[in-house]
N, C-alpha and C positions, 0 to 999 in steps of 0.2 A: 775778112782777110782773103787776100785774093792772090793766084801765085805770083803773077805780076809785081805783087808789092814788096811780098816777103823774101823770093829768093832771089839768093846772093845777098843780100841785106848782114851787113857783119854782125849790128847789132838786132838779127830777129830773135822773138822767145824761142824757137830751138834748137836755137846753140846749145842749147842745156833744156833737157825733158826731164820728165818722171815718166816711168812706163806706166801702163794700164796693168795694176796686179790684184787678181781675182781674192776678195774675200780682204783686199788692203786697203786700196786706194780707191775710196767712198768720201764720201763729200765731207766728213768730219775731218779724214784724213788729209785733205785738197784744202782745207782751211789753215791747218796748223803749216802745211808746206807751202804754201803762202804771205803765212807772217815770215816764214824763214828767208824765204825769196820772191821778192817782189817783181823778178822779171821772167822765171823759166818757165817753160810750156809744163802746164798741166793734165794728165787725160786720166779719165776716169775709168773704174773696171771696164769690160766690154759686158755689154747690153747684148741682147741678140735680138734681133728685127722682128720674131713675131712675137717676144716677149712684150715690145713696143707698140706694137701692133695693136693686140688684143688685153695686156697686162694694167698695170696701173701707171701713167704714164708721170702722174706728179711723184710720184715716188722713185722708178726707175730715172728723171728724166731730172729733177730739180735740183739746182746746186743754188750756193752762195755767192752773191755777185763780188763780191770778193776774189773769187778763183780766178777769174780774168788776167791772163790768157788761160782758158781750158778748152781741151778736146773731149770729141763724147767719141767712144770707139765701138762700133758695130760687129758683131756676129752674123754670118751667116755667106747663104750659098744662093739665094735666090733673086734673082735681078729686080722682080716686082716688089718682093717682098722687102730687100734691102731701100730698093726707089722709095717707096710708100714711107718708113718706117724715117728716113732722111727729111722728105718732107714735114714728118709728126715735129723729129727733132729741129727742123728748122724754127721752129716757132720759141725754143729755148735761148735761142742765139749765143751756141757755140761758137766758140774760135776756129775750129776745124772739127772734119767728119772724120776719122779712122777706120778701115776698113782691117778686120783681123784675117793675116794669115801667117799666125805663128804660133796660135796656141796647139798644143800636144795631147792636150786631156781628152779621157778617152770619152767625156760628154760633146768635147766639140767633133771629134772624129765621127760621132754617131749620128751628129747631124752633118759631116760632109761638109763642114766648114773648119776656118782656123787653121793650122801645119797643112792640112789636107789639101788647101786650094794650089798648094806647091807644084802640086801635079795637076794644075789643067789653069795655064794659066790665059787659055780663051775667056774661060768661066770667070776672072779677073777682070781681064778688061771689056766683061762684059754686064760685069756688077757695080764697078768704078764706074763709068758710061753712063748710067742711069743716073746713081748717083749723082754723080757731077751735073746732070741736068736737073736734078731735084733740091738740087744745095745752094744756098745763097754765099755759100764759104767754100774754102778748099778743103777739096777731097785729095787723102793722104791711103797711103799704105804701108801695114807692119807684117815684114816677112821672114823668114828663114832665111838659109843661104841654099835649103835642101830638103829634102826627105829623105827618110831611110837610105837606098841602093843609090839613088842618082849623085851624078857627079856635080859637086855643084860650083865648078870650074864652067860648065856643061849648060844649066838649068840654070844657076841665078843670072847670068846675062840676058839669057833669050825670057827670063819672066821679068827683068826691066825692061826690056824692049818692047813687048808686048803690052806690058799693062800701059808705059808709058804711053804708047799709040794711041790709048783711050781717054788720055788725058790728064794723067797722074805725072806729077814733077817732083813730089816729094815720099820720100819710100826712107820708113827706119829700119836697117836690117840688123838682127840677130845672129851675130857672126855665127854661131851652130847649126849644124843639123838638126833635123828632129825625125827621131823611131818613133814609127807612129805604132810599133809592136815590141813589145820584151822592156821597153825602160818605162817607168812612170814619167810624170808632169816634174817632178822634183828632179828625178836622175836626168830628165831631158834637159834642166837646166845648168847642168853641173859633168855630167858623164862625156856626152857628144865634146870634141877639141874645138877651141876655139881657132875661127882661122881670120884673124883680122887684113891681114894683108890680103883677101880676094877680096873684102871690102874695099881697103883700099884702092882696091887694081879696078872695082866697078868705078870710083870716082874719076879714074885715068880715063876710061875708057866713055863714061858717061860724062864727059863738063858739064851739060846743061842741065843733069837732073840734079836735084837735093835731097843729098843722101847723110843721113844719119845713121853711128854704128851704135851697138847694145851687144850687151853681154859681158860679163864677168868685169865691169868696169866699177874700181871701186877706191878711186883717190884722184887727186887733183894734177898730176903727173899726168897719168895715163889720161882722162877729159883733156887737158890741153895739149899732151905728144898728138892725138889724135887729130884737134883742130889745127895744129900745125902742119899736120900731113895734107891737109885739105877738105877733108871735111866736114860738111856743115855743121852737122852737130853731133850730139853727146845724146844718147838718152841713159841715164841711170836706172839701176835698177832697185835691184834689194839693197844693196848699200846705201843708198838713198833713204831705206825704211829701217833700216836696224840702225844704221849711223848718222841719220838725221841732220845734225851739226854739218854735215860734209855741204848742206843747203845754206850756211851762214856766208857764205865764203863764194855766193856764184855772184851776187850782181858787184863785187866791188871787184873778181877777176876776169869776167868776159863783160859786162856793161860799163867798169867801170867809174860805178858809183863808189861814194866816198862814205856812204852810211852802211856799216854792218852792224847788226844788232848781235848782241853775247844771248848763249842758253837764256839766263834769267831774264833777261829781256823777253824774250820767243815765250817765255810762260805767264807772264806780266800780260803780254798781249792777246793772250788766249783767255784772258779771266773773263773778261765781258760775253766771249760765243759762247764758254761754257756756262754761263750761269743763264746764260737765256735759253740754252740747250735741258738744263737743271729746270727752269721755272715752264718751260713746255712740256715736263715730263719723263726726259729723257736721262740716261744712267749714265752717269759720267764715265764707265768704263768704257763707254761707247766712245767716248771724245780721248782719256789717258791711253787708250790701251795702243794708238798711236804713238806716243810719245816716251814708250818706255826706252829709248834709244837714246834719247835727246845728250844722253850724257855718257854717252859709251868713251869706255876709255878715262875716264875721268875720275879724280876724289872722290868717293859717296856716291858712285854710279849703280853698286849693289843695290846700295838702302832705298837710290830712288827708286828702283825698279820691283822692290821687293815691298815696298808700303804702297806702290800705284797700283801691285797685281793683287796684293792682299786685302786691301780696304778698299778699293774703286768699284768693286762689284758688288759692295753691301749696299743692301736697303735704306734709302735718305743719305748716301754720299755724296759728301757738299765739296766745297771750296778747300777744308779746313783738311783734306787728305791732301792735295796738293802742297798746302802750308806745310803738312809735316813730313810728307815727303824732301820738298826742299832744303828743310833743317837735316837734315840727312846731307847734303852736299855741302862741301866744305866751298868758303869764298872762290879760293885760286881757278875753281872749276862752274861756278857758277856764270 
């Protein structure tokens, strides 16, 4: 994938993302939001480059070919270190490299990466740079609108303008701030105000980059008021992972397709990855504990959710907890 190809492209996969969410969006997770939508960009937690490096890399690095379109999304601050770790990952053949500067937590602060790079955005276009010459795909970036004090009237233009000079045309921004002192990772994503119209105003001002907004987006109004503004895309968030279903509904309204599958369907089509996840060893709470959402809102959403977190995590849980989980939901909502 090459930016060439992809932007300005109406129908590219990130008209609609899922974000990279630490400790969520893992490859079992990238499966099930896959049967749900068959065309939106996928990215995976963020990896950090010397975990790549030096770490296990069939484990950190291996997905389902399935997930296609997915992104693998990087951590870190170090230009070599990031190069090297882009090359490792070339060899998995990613849809795109993601570069993180928007995580808050104070792990990523302590390595001087993530919300942090907000403040040196040489150091940016000097990590993307490498990158970019070590990637066989497009190199992308996930940023703030700011940090802490700075204005980010101020600072989010001059850190597109800069990274883009390095080579970057597509950048997802996080309409927030991020305190990188006094709030947590959680309050950083809920406290800071949202200020979507400076996104907007970067797309005025930027035509030629592709710019995708995030943050607090969480129905099919706001995804499409937003592409009606201009632009490119949507990345969902935690709405995305609590309410699941909101993925049933993407390729028939921005691609266009005529096939949407219903909840019971999406778990129909999960029976085969989990039993093969089940006969490698692996605990199905591993595979449900995604999908306790699936039916938010809905007849019998309690019961699904309260038989997938209470018997998924036992010893020899098969198939036959999903079966009675779903008896638990009534037709109208299946």
């Amino acid at each position: 994938m090459t930016a060439t190809t992809e932007i300005h492209t109406p129908r590219a996969p990130h008209r609609l993302s899922v974000a990279p969410m630490m400790d969520w969006t893992d490859r079992h997770c990238r499966v099930f939001h896959r049967v749900l939508t068959r065309r939106a960009l996928l990215y995976t937690e963020m990896v950090t480059a010397p975990a790549i490096i030096h770490g296990d890399r069939a484990r950190l690095l291996d997905y389902d070919a399935r997930e296609h379109p997915v992104a693998l999304q990087l951590g870190g601050s170090d230009p070599a270190e990031l190069a090297q770790a882009t090359r490792i990952a070339a060899d998995w053949g990613y849809d795109e490299i993601n570069l993180n500067c928007g995580c808050p937590s104070d792990r990523v602060q302590s390595g001087a990466f993530g919300a942090v790079l907000m403040l040196d955005p040489a150091r940016v276009a000097d990590c993307v740079a490498v990158m970019a010459a070590a990637s066989p795909v497009e190199v992308t970036v996930k940023c703030r609108i700011g940090v802490d004090d700075q204005d980010p009237a101020e600072i989010l233009p001059r850190f597109l303008e800069t990274v883009a000079a390095a080579g970057v045309t597509r950048f997802m921004i996080h309409a927030r701030k991020a305190w990188l002192q006094g709030l947590s990772p959680k309050e950083n994503r809920e406290i800071p105000p949202l200020d979507y119209p400076l996104v907007a105003a970067m797309k005025a001002r930027f035509p030629n980059l592709d710019l995708s907004i995030n943050g607090g987006i969480s129905d099919w109004n706001a995804v499409e008021g937003f592409l009606a503004q201009g632009l490119d895309g949507v990345m969902l968030g935690r709405a995305a992972y609590h309410d699941p279903a909101l993925l049933l509904e993407a390729d028939a309204r921005l691609w266009g397709e005529s096939r949407q599958i219903t909840r019971h369907e999406a778990v129909e089509e999960m029976r085969p990855y989990i039993a093969r996840h089940l006969q490698s060893g692996g605990r199905l709470h591993q595979i449900t504990r995604h999908m306790l959402g699936l039916y938010h809102g809905q007849p019998g959403a309690r019961g699904w959710r309260r038989l997938l977190s209470e018997r998924a995590n036992l010893k020899g849980a098969g198939l036959e907890v999903i079966d009675a989980a779903l008896a638990e939901v009534t037709p109208a909502a299946a």
